[in-house]
KOLKOL-768197 format. One record per residue (C-alpha): x, y, z; residue in one letter; residue number from 0. Coordinates in steps of 0.05 Angstrom, whole numbers, plus 32768, in hexadecimal, padded with zeros to 4 digits. Example, Ala and Ser with C-alpha at 12.3 -4.5 7.8 and 13.67 -1.06 7.14 Angstrom:
REM KOLKOL-768197
{node {80F6 7FA6 809C} "A" 0} {node {8111 7FEB 808F} "S" 1} 
END
This chain:
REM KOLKOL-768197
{node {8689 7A31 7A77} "X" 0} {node {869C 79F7 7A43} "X" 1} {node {866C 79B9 7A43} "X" 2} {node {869E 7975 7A54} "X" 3} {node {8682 7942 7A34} "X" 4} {node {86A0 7901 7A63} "X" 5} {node {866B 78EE 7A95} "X" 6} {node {8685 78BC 7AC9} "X" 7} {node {8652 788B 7AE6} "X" 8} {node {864F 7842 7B00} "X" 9} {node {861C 7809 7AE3} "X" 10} {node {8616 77C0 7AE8} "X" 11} {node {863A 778D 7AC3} "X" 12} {node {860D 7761 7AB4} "X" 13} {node {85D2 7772 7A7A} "X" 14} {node {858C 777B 7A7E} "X" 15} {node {8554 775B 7A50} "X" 16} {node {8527 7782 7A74} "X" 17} {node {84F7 77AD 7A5C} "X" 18} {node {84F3 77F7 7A75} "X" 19} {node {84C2 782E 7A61} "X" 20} {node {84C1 7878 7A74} "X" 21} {node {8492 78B3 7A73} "X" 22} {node {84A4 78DE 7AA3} "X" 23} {node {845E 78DA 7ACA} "X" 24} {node {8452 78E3 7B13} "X" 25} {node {8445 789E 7B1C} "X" 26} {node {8489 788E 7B0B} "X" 27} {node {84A8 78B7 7B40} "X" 28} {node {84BA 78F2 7B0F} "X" 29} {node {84A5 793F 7B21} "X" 30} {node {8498 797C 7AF9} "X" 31} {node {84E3 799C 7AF9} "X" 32} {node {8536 798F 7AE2} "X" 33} {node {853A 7951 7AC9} "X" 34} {node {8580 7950 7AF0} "X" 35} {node {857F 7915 7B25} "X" 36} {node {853A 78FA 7B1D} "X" 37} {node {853D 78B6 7B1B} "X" 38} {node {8579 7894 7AEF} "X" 39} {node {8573 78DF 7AC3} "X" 40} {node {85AF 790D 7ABE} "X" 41} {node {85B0 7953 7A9A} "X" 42} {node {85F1 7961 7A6F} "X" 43} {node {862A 796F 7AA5} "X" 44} {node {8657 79B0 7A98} "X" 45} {node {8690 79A0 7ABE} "X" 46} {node {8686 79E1 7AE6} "X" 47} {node {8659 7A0B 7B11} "X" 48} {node {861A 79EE 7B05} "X" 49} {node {863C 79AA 7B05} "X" 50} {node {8600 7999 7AD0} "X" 51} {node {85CA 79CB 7A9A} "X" 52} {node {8587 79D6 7AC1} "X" 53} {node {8550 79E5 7A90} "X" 54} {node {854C 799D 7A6B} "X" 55} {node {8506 7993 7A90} "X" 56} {node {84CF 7964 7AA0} "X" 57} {node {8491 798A 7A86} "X" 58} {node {8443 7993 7A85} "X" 59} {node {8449 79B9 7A3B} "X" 60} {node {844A 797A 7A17} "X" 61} {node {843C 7932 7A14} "X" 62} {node {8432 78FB 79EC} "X" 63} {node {8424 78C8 7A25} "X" 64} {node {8404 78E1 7A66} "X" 65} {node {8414 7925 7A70} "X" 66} {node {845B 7931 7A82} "X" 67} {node {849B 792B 7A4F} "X" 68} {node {84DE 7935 7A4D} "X" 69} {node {84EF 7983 7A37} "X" 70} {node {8533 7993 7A1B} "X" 71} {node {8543 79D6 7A06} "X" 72} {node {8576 7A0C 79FD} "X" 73} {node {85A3 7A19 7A39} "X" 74} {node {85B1 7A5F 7A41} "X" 75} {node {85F6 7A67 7A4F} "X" 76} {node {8616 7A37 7A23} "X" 77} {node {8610 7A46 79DD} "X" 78} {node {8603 7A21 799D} "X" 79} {node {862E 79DD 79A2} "X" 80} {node {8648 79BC 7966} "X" 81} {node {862D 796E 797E} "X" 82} {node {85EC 7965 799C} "X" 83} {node {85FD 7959 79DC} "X" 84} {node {85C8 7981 7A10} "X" 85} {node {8590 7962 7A27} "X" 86} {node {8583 7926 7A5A} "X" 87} {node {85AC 78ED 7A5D} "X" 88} {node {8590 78AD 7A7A} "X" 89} {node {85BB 787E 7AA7} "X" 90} {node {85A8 7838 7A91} "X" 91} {node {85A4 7811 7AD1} "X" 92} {node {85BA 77D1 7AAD} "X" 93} {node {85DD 77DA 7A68} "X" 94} {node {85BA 77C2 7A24} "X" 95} {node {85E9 7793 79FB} "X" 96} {node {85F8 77B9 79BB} "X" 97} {node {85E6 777C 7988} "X" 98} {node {859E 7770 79AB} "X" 99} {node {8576 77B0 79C7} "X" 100} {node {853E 77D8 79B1} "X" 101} {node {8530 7825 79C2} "X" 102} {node {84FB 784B 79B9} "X" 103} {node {84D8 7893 79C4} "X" 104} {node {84A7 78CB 79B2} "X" 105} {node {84BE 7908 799C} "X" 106} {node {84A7 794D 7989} "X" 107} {node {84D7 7983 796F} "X" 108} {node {84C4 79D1 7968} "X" 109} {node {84EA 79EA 792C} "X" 110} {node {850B 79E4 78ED} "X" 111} {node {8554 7A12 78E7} "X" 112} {node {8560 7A0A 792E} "X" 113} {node {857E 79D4 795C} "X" 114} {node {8593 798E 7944} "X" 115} {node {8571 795D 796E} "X" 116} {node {8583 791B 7986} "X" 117} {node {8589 78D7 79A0} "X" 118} {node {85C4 78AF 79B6} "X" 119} {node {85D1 786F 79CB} "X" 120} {node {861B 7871 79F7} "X" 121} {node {864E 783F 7A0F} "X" 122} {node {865A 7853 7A59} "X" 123} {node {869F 7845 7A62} "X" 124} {node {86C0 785E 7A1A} "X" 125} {node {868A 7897 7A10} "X" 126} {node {8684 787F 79CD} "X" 127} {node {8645 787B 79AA} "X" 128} {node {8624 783E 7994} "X" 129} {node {85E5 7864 796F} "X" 130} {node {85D9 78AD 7961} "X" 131} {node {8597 78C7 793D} "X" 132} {node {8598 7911 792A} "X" 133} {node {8558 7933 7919} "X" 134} {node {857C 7967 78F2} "X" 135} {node {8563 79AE 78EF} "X" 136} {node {8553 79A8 78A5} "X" 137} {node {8524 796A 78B6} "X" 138} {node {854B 7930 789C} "X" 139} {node {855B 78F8 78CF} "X" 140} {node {85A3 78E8 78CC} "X" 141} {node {85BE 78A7 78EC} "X" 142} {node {860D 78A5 7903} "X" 143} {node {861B 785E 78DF} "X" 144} {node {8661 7842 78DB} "X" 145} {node {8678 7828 7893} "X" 146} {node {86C7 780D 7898} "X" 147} {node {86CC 7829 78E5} "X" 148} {node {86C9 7869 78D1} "X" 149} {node {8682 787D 78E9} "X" 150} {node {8659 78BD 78C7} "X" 151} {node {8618 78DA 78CA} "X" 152} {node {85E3 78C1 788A} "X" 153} {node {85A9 78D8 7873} "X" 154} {node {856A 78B4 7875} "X" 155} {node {852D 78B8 7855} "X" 156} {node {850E 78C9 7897} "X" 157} {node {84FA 7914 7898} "X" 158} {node {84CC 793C 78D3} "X" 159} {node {84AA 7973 78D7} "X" 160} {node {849B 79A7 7917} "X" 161} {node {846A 79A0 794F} "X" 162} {node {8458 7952 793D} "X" 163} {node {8462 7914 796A} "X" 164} {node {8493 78E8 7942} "X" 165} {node {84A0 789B 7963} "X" 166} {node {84E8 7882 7956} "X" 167} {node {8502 783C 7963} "X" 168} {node {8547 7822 795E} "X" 169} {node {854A 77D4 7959} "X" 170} {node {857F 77B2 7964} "X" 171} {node {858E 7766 794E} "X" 172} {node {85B6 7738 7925} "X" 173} {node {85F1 7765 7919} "X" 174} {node {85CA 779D 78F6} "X" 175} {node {85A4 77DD 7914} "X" 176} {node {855D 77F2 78FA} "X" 177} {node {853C 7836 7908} "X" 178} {node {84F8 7846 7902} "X" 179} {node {84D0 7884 78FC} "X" 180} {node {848C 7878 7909} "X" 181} {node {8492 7830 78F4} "X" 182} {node {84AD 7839 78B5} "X" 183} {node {84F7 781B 78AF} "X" 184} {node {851E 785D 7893} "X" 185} {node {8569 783D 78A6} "X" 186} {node {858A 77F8 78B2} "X" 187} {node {85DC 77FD 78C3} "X" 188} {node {8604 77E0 78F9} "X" 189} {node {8620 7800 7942} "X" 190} {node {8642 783C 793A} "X" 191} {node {8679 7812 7979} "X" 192} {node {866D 77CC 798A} "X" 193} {node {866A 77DA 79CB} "X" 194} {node {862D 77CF 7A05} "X" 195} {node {8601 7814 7A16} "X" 196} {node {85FE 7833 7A54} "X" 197} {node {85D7 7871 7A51} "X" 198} {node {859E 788E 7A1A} "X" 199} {node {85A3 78D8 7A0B} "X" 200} {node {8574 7905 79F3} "X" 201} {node {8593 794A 79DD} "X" 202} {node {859C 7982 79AF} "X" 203} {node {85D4 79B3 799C} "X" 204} {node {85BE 79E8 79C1} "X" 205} {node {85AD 7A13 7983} "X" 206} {node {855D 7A2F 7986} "X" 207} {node {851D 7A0A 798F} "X" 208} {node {8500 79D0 79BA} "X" 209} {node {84F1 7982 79BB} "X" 210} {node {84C8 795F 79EA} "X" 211} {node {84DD 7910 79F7} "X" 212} {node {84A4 78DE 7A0B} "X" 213} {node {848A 789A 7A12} "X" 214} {node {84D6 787A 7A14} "X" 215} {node {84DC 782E 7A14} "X" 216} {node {8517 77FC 7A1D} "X" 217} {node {8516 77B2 7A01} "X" 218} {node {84CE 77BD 79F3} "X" 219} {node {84D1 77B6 79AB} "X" 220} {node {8507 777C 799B} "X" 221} {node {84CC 774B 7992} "X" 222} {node {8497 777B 7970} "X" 223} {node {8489 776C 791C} "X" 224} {node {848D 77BD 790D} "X" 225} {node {848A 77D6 78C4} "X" 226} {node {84C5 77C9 7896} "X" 227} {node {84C6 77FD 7863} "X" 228} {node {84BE 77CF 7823} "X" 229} {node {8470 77B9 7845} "X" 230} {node {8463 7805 7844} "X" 231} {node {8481 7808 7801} "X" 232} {node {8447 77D4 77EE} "X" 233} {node {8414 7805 780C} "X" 234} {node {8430 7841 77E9} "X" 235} {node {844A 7842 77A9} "X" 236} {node {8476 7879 7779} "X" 237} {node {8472 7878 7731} "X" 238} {node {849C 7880 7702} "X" 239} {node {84D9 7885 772B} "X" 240} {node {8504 78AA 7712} "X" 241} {node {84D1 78DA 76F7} "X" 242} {node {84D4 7917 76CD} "X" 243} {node {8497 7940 76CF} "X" 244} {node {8456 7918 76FF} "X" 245} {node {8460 78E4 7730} "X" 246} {node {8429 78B8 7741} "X" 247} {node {8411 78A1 7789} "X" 248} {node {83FD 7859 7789} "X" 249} {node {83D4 784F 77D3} "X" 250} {node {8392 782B 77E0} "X" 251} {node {838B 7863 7809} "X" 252} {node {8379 78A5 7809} "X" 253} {node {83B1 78D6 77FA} "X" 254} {node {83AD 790E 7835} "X" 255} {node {83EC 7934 7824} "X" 256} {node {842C 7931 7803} "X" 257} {node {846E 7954 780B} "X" 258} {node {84A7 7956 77EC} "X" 259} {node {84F2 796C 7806} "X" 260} {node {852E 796D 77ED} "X" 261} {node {856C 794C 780A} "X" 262} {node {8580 7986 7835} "X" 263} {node {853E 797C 785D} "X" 264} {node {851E 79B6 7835} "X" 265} {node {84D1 79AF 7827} "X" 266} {node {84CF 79C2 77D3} "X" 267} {node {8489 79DB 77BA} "X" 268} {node {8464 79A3 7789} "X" 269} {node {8419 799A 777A} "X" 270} {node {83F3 7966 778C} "X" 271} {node {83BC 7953 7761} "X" 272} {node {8394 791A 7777} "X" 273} {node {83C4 78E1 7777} "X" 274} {node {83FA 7904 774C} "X" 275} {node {8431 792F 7752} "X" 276} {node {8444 7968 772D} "X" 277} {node {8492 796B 7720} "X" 278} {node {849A 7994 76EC} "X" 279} {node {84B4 79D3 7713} "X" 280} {node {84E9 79A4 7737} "X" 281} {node {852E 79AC 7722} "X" 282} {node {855E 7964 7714} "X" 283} {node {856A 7944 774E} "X" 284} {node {8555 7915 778A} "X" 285} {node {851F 7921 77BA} "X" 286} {node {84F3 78FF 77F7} "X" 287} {node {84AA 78FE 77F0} "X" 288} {node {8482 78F7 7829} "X" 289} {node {8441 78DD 7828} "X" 290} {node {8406 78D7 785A} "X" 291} {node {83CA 78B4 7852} "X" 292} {node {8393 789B 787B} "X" 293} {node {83AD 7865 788E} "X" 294} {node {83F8 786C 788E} "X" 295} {node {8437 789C 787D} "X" 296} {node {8475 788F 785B} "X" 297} {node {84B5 78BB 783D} "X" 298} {node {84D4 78A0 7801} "X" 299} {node {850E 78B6 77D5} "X" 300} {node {8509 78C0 7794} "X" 301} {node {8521 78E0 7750} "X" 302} {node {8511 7922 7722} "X" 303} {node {8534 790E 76E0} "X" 304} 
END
């Protein structure tokens, strides 16, 4: 069987301010069971015998907000795809206007060196896609961003690590794109197509591993102050930058853990002593430290000279 990728379905024309929020509880007429025709929620269709993948569940194992979530997983049958592209799509029942929108979610993700999960933002008509966030396998976030019309997929300095709840936002307004993870700004571009969204996907490449989806919200953060990235970089500091052998950690906090990656997502071994970093054993390059205190986390770039 060969996953088709063109899903044909009808919306209305006119746009919705409205905000939405999903959790998959009871209350809000979801069940235990296949995502697949619950509510406005579609699973991936195959173009074939099932006409749609049946294990992309709505579970008990996890939650981040009541007790049920949104379970995508491997489907047996199909094998690994080269595009995220299984999972549950969600039929917008009014579209969002691509220059003014906000989405946002929970999500937890089993593995490292497994599937690359996702979330996309689609037109309805084209089946082009307006936003796409990979949480690569190595643990970088990549964003698709479009630079001259010809869109590709960036790295960020957004990185994640297994079995933790991460919140993502995409906000939309004024032209430009900003994406969040946990608050912190990690990417500002523009619309990968200027063109209006009509259903939300959350899905993997059907390689290994699992993700659980929770707490998703429409329109509910266009008016909300959230963290830029330079007021974290006020709370947490690096110094020198570019450094050669220690880096300092400048917090009015207390320091609970640092680690450090390189670009390809993988975490590299350093010691942390107090507020300083040893990076002597570190070869020439660039790297993203992440840093949690009590208070607050942030991932920053920066340099071994």
């Amino acid at each position: 069987m060969k996953i088709i990728y063109s899903i044909a379905f009808s919306l209305l024309c006119t746009f919705s301010m409205a905000q939405q929020s999903t959790s998959f509880e009871d209350s809000e007429g979801f069940v235990e069971g296949d995502i697949n025709g619950q509510g406005f929620w579609i699973s991936t269709p195959t173009g074939d015998v099932p006409p749609n993948v049946t294990h992309q569940m709505i579970s008990l194992d996890n939650a981040s907000d009541g007790s049920h979530s949104l379970r995508i997983v491997k489907e047996p049958i199909f094998g690994t795809q080269t595009e995220p592209i299984i999972g549950g799509f969600y039929n917008l029942p009014t579209p969002l206007a691509f220059g003014n929108f906000s989405v946002s979610f929970d999500i937890n993700m089993s593995q490292h060196n497994g599937s690359v999960f996702g979330f996309q933002a689609m037109d309805s008509l084209e089946e082009q896609y307006v936003v796409r966030v990979d949480f690569d396998k190595t643990g970088v976030v990549t964003i698709l961003n479009s630079v001259s019309g010809a869109p590709s997929l960036v790295s960020t300095p957004g990185v994640w690590s297994p079995d933790i709840w991460y919140r993502f936002k995409v906000i939309s307004t004024s032209g430009e794109v900003k994406y969040y993870l946990n608050d912190v700004l990690i990417f500002t571009g523009v619309a990968v197509q200027p063109l209006n969204i009509g259903q939300l996907r959350f899905v993997h490449n059907n390689a290994i591993g699992t993700a659980y989806v929770d707490n998703i919200k429409v329109n509910n953060d266009l008016n909300m102050r959230v963290k830029d990235f330079k007021t974290n970089q006020k709370l947490v500091q690096l110094y020198p930058n570019p450094a050669s052998d220690v880096i300092k950690i400048k917090s009015p906090y207390k320091i609970k853990y640092a680690e450090v990656f390189d670009l390809t997502g993988k975490r590299v071994e350093v010691k942390l002593s107090g507020d300083h970093i040893d990076l002597k054993n570190l070869i020439v390059g660039e790297y993203i430290l992440k840093v949690e205190t009590e208070k607050n986390s942030i991932t920053e770039k920066f340099i071994k000279n």
